[in-house]
Phi, psi and omega in degrees: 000332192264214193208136219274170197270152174236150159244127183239154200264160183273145191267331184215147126358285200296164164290098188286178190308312220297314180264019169250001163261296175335322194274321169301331197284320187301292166301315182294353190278298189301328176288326198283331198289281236272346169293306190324314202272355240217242198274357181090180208246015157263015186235358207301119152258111176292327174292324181277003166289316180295312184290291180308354199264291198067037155264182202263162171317319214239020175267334190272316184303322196296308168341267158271022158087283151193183205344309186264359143303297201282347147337277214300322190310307193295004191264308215264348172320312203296332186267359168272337143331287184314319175281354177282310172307334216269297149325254154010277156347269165311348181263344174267341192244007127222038154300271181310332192293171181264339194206139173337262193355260187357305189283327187318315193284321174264012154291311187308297189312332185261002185245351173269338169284315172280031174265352172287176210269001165239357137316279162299329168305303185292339159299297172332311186277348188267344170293317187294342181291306195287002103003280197301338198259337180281026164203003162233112177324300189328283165352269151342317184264011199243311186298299193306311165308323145302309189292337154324322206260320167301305207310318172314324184266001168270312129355276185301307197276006136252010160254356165289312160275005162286315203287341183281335173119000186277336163214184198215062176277140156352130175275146333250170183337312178292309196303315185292295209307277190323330169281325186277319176277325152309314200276344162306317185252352137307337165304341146338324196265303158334298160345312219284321180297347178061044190228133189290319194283325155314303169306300140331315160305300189307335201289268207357299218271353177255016129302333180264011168292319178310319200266340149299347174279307203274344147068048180333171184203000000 
């Protein structure tokens, strides 16, 4: 069920463009976060960012389009933080659990942490990327290479909890990874009403969506 590691070997010594544009994109990220935290993001200068970087004007234009694209790359490094920890999590929790019920339950427990106001704030922004991302490739090519990596690591880590005898989820693997993380950053659409109970409703009906895909043992 899980997906065989592939390994590829480098064809040449040199850096091709493709990981010598990552690595500019990768530098313009860290000055703009740090201009970002320094003064915030209605004082944001793009030239001392451009200047401390000691990248050219028109590698941060190709890149993020302007100024509030490269605002936004840094909302979303921060949200490939947020998804790694997240990621983490869940992998340790079925890695360690004792029992389906067990991975259900904390599963539950972690989508109820994310009803607070940095939950939500983080749905919000990942919406806003991918928004943002229908008019900056750079952008557009950053989300998609995150949503790989995540679905791949959602992927292995129910197939961790297969091989342990603890669920018995739907074939295949990739389609439940994709459905547990859509119905995740759908809850946006709950948000938006700001109503506890509604929300409540929704934690109820995607656990029990959780236990009909992985079907616990």
């Amino acid at each position: 069920m899980g997906r065989e590691e592939r390994i590829v070997e480098p064809m040449e010594k040199t850096p091709s463009k493709r990981s010598d544009g990552l690595r500019t994109i990768s530098r313009i990220v860290e000055f703009a976060a740090k201009e970002l935290d320094e003064v915030g993001a209605v004082q944001f200068n793009l030239d001392r960012v451009i200047e401390k970087s000691g990248v050219s004007r028109g590698s941060v234009y190709h890149h993020f389009g302007d100024r509030d694209g490269l605002i936004l790359a840094v909302e979303v490094s921060e949200i490939v933080q947020i998804l790694t920890s997240g990621n983490e999590r869940m992998r340790r929790l079925f890695s360690e659990s004792s029992s389906g019920e067990e991975i259900i339950k904390g599963m539950e427990a972690a989508i109820r942490a994310g009803t607070q106001g940095k939950g939500r704030n983080y749905r919000r922004r990942r919406i806003a990327s991918l928004a943002t991302a229908q008019h900056s490739p750079a952008i557009a090519e950053a989300l998609a290479d995150l949503q790989l990596k995540e679905t791949d690591y959602w992927v292995a880590t129910l197939n961790i909890g297969a091989e342990r005898g603890l669920i018995q989820p739907f074939e295949p693997l990739l389609g439940t990874a994709d459905v547990i993380q859509s119905l995740l950053v759908g809850r946006i659409l709950v948000d938006l009403l700001e109503d506890d109970s509604r929300d409540n409703l929704w934690i109820a009906s995607a656990v029990e969506v959780f236990r009909a895909l992985l079907r616990p043992l």
